[in-house]
C-alpha positions in Angstrom: 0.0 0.0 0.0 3.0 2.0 0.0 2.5 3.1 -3.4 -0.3 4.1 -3.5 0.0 6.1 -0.7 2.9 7.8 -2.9 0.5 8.2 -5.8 -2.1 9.9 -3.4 0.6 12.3 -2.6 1.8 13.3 -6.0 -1.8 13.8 -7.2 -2.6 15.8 -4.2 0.5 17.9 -4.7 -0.2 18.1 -8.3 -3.5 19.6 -7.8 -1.8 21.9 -5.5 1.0 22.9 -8.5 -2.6 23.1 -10.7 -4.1 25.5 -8.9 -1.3 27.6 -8.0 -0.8 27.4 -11.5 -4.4 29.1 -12.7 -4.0 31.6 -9.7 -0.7 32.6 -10.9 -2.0 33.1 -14.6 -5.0 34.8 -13.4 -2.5 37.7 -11.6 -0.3 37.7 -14.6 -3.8 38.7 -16.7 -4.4 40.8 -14.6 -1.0 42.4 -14.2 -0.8 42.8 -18.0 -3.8 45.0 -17.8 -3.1 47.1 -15.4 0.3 47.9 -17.3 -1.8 48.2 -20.5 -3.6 50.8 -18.6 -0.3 52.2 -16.8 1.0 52.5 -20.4 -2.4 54.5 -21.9 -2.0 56.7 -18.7 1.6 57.4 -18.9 1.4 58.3 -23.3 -1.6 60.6 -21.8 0.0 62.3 -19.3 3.3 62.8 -21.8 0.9 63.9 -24.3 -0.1 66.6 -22.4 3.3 67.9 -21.4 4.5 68.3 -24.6 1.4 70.1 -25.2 1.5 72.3 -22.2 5.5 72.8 -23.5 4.0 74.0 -26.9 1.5 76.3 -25.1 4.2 77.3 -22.6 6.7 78.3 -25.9 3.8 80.1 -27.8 3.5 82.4 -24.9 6.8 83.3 -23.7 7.4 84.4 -27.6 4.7 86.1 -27.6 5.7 88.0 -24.8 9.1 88.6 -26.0 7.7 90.0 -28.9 5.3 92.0 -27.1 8.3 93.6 -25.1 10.4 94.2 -28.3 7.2 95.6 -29.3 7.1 98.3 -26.4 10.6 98.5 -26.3 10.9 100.2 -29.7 7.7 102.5 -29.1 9.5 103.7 -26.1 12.6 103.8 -28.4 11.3 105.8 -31.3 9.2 108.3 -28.5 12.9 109.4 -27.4 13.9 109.4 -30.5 11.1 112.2 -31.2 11.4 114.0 -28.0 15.2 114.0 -28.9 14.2 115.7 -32.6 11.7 118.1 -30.8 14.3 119.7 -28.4 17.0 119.7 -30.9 14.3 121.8 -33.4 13.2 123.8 -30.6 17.0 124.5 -29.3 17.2 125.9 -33.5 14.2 127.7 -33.4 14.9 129.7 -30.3 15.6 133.5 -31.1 18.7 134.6 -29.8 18.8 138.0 -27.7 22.4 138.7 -27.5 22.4 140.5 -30.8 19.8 143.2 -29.6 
């Protein structure tokens, strides 16, 4: 009876392999789709950097342009005020003459 006490054992211990077996696949399954969805959320989230980068580039040109934009309005009003005292410094009568 020895033997089949051994075979007992082996089945019994190959039911246990068995299941462990379908409980492992089962958490591989599921582990694949939580990475499928780790993956979707990661492309998302990268997606929306670069984006955000885009939008972040658009506006600091913009604002640099803006600047150069103010910074030669302020330019060309000195550059008048500059002409307007040096035409009035011409047009001034002189009253050492009289």
């Amino acid at each position: 009876m020895g033997w089949l006490t051994d075979i007992a054992k082996f089945t019994k211990r190959l039911i246990t392999v068995e299941q462990r077996l379908e409980s492992n696949t089962e958490k591989i399954e599921q582990l694949r789709k939580e990475l499928n969805a780790l993956t979707g959320f990661s492309r998302n989230v990268a997606a929306l950097v670069e984006k955000n980068q885009a939008v972040a580039d658009e506006r600091h040109n913009l604002l640099v342009a803006q600047l150069q934009n103010e910074l030669l309005k302020l330019e060309n009003k000195m550059l008048i005020a500059g002409q307007e005292r040096s035409s009035r410094k011409v047009e001034l009568p002189s009253d050492s003459n009289d």
